[in-house]
C-alpha positions in Angstrom: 113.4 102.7 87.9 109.4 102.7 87.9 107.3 102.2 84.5 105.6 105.9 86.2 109.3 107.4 85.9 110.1 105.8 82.8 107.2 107.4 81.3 107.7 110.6 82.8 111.3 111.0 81.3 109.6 109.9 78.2 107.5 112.5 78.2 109.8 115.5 79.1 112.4 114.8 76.1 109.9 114.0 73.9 108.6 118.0 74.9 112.1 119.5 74.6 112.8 117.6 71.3 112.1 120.9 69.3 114.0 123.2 71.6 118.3 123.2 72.1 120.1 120.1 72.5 121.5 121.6 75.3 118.1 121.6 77.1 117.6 117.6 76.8 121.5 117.1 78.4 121.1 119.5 81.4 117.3 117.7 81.6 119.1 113.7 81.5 121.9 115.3 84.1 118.8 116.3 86.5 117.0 113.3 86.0 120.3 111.5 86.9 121.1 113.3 89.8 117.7 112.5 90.9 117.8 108.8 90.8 121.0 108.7 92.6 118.8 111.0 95.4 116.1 108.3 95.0 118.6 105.7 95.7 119.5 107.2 98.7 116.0 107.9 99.6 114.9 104.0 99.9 118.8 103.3 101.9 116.8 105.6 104.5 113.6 103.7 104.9 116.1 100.2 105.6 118.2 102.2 107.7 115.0 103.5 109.8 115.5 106.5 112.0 116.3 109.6 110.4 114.3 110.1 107.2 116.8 112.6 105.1 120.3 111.2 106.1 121.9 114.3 104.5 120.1 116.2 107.1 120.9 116.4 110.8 118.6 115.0 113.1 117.7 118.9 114.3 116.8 119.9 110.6 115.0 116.4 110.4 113.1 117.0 113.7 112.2 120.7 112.5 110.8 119.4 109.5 108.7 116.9 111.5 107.3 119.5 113.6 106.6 121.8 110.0 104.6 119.4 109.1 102.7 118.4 111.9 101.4 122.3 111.9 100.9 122.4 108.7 99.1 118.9 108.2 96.8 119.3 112.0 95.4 122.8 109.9 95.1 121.1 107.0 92.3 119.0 109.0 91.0 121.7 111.0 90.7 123.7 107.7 89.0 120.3 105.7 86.5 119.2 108.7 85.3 123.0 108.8 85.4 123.2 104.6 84.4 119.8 102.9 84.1 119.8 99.0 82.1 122.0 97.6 81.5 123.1 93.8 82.2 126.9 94.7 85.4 126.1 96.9 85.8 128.1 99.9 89.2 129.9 100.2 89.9 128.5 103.0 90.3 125.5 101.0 92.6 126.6 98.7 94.6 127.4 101.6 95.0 123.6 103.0 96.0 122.4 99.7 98.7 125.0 99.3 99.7 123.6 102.7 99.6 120.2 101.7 101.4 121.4 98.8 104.7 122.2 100.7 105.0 119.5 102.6 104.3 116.8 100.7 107.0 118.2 97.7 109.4 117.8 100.5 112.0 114.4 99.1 111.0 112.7 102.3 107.7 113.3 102.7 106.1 110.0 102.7 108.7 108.7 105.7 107.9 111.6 108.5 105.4 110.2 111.0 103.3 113.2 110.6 102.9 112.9 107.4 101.7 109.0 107.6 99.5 109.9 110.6 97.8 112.3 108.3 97.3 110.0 105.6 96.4 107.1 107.7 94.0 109.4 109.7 92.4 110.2 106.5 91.8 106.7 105.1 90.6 105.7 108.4 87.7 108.3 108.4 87.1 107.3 104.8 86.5 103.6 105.9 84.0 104.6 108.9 82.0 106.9 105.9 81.5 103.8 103.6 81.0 101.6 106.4 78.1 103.6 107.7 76.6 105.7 104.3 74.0 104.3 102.2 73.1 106.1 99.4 69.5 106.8 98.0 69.5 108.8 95.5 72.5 110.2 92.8 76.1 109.2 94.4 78.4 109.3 96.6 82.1 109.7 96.2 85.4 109.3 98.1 88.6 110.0 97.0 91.1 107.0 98.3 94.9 107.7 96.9 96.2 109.2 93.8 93.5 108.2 91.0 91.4 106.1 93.4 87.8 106.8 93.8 84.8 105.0 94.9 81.1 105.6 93.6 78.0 104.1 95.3 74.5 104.8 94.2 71.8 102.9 95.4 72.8 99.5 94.0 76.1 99.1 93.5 79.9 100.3 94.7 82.3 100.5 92.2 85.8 101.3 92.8 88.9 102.7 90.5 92.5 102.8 90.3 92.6 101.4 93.5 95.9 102.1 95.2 97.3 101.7 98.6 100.0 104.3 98.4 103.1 101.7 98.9 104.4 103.6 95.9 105.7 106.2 98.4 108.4 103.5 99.2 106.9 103.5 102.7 105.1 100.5 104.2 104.0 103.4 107.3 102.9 105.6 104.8 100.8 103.0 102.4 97.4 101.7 103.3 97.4 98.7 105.6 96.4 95.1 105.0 93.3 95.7 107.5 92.6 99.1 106.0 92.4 97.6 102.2 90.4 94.7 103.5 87.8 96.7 104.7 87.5 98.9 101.9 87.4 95.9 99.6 84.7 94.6 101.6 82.4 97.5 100.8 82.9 97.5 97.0 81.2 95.3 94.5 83.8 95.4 91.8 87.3 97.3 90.3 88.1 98.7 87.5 91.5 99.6 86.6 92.8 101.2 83.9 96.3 100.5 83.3 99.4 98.2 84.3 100.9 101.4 86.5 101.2 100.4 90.2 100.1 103.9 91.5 96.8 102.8 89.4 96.8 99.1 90.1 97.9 97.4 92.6 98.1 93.3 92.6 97.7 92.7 96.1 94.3 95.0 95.9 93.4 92.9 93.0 94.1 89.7 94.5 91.6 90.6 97.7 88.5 91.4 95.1 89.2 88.4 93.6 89.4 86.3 96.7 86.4 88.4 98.1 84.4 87.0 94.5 84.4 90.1 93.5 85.1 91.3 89.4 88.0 93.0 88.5 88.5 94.9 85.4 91.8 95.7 83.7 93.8 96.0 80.1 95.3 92.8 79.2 99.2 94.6 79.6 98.8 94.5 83.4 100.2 91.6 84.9 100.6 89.9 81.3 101.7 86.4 81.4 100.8 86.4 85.6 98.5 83.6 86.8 96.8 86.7 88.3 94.9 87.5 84.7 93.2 84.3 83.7 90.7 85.9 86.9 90.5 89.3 85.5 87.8 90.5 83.1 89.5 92.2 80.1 86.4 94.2 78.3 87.0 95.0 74.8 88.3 98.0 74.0 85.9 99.6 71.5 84.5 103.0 70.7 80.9 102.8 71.5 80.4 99.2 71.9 78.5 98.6 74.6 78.9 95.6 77.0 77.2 93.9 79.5 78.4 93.2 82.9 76.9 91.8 86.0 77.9 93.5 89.0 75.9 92.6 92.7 73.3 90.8 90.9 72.8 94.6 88.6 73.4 95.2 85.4 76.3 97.2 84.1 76.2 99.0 80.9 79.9 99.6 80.4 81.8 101.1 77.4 85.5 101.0 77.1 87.3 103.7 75.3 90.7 102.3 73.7 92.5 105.0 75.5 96.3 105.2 76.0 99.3 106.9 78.2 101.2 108.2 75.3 101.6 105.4 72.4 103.2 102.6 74.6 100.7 101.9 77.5 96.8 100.8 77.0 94.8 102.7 78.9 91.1 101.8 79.7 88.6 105.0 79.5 85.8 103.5 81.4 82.2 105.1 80.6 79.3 103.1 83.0 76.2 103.5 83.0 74.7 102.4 86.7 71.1 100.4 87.1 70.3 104.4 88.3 70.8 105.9 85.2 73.9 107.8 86.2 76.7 107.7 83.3 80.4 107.8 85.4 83.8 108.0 83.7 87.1 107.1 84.5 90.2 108.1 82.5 92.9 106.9 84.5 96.3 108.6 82.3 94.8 109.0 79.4 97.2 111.5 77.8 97.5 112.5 74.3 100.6 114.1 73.5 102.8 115.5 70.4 102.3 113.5 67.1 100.0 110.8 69.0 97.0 112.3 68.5 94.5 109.2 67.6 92.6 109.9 70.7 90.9 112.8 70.0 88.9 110.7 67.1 86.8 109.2 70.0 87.2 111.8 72.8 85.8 115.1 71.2 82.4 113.1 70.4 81.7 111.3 73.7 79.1 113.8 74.1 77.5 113.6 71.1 76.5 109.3 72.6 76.2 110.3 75.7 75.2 112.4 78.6 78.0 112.2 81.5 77.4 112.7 84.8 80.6 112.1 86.9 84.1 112.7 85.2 87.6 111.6 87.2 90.3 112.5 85.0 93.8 113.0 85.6 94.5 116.6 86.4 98.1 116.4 85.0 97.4 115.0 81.4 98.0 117.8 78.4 94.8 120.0 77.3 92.1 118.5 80.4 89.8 120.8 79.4 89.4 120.0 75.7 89.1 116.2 76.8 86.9 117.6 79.7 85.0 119.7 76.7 84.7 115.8 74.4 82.8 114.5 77.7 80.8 117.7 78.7 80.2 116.0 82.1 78.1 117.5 85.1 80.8 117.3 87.4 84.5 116.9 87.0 86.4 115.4 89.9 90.3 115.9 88.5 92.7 114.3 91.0 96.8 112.9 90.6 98.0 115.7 92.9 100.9 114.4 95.3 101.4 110.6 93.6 105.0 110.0 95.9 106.1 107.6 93.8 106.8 110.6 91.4 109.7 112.6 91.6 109.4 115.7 93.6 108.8 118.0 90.3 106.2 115.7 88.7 104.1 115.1 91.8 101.5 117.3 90.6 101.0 120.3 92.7 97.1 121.1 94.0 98.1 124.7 92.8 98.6 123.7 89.2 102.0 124.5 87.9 100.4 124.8 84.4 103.0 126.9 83.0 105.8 124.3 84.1 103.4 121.1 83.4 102.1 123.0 79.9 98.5 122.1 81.0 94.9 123.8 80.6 94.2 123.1 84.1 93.7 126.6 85.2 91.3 127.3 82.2 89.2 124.2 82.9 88.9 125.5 86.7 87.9 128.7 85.4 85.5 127.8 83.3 81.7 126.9 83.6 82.2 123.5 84.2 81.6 122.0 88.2 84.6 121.5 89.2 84.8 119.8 92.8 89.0 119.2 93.9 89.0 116.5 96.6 91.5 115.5 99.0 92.2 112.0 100.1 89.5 110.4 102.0 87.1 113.1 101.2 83.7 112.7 99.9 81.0 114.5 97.7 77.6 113.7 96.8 76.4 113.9 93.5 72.8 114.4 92.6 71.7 114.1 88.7 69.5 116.8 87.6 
């Protein structure tokens, strides 16, 4: 059972703790029912072959064709509709697309669906490889929370995941794919211990590579792994000093959190440009753990924010997206596989299932830009 499910569990009862009793046993019944579906999802990735055993291989074959026409316009939709501010319906389209197959239990072990991906990550290396950046930023969208931003002077990338999450190694990022990404970053920050946020192996690479990494002290606690990673202190509005590719980072840490058990680092950097970029990983504030909101509804009294990336599925985005007041707002989360099939969060929302303002953020007057993995969008500050 994953810390990400562990939390997620969490998070439901602690929701349905006001309503029936009955509501929080037929909720534990589900969640049971779908670990012992879970369980039989990783016996199909050793056995090989079919990916849904419960299936015959004629469903299983239909459902790898599905997705092959759904996922081949998914690309022909994105190469003729990149990201844009004022999306393009076509775009909403490919999501909703991506949407239905990628909630299917198996998702992440149909060849279609790891061409896709793969596909996608590839493109996304030959863009860094061959982009320099002049002026404002540029960036891509990697996997789950993973972005990278490069201005002029420096690459920085977050949450840097491969995807192995999924439970499949075909599906996940390969050794040669991360090493080249790695090579075109100059440091990582990661904000929590969750594997779909950081990943050790990534880690280890910067590290090898000479490269900084930046992470809470509860991630790989008591590994050899952290006496090599840079654990900034986590205080409102104390700003600290880092050197990153010979350039100065001005870098505040916000002592964020995933609910009250998990540290989570809200990264606010200031680049040698002048352009102000936060991360907030799962920062999620939730019930009677409230503390948050202290520091988050004043960020933009300190400071002006340029790029925001927070996590589309945490409770009341747009008041935390109102606390930043950012020029742009890259949300992301959608389609994490390591979730279960209800809690991968849906590029159509869900926000009266998920009880989130994520419809009246997109609504609103702030620039909102929804990227897809290995997409890319360039910023520039006004």
């Amino acid at each position: 059972m994953t810390l990400d499910i562990l939390c997620v569990v969490h998070t439901r009862i602690i929701r349905m703790r006001k309503k029936r009793s009955c509501f929080v046993t037929i909720l534990l019944l589900f969640i049971c029912i779908n670990f012992n579906l879970s369980a039989q999802f990783h016996d199909s990735k050793k056995g090989g072959g079919v990916p849904d055993k419960q299936l015959s291989q004629k469903d299983n074959d239909y459902l790898d064709r599905q997705a092959k026409v759904f996922l081949d316009s998914v690309q022909s939709i994105l190469f003729k509709y990149p990201p844009t501010i004022n999306e393009h319906r076509e775009r909403d389209f490919a999501k909703l697309l991506m949407d239905a197959v990628f909630h299917e239990h198996y998702a992440a072990f149909r060849k279609p669906t790891q061409e896709f991906f793969q596909a996608r990550i590839d493109n996304l290396i030959k863009e860094l490889e061959n982009t320099e950046v002049k002026e404002g930023a540029r960036i891509w969208k990697l996997y789950n929370m993973g972005f990278i931003v490069r201005t002029e002077s420096v690459t920085l990338a977050f949450d840097f995941a491969s995807g192995i999450t999924s439970g499949s190694e075909d599906f996940a990022m390969g050794t040669e794919q991360i090493d080249r990404i790695v090579k075109q970053c100059d440091a990582l920050f990661i904000t929590h211990r969750h594997e779909d946020h950081g990943e050790k192996r990534i880690a280890e690479r910067f590290i090898e590579s000479g490269l900084p990494v930046f992470a809470p002290k509860q991630i790989w606690k008591n590994d050899e792994i952290q006496k090599n990673i840079i654990n900034p202190e986590r205080v409102i509005e104390k700003h600290q000093h880092f050197k990153v590719n010979g350039k100065n980072l001005d870098i505040i840490v916000y002592p964020g959190h995933q609910m009250e058990g998990i540290d989570c680092n809200v990264y606010l950097i200031k680049t040698p440009e002048g352009i102000t970029v936060s991360h907030l990983g799962d920062q999620i504030n939730e019930n009677g753990f409230m503390i948050d909101y202290e520091w988050i509804d004043k960020v933009k009294e300190n400071h002006q924010v340029d790029i925001m990336m927070p996590s589309g599925w945490t409770m009341d985005i747009f008041r935390i997206v109102k606390g930043f007041d950012p020029e742009l707002v890259l949300p992301s989360h959608e389609l994490e596989l390591g979730h279960t099939v209800w809690d991968r969060l849906p590029f159509w929302g869900d926000d009266a299932y998920l009880e989130l303002t994520y419809a009246d953020l997109k609504a609103s007057d702030y620039s909102v830009v929804v990227m897809l993995w290995g997409e890319s969008f360039h910023y520039s500050k006004k």
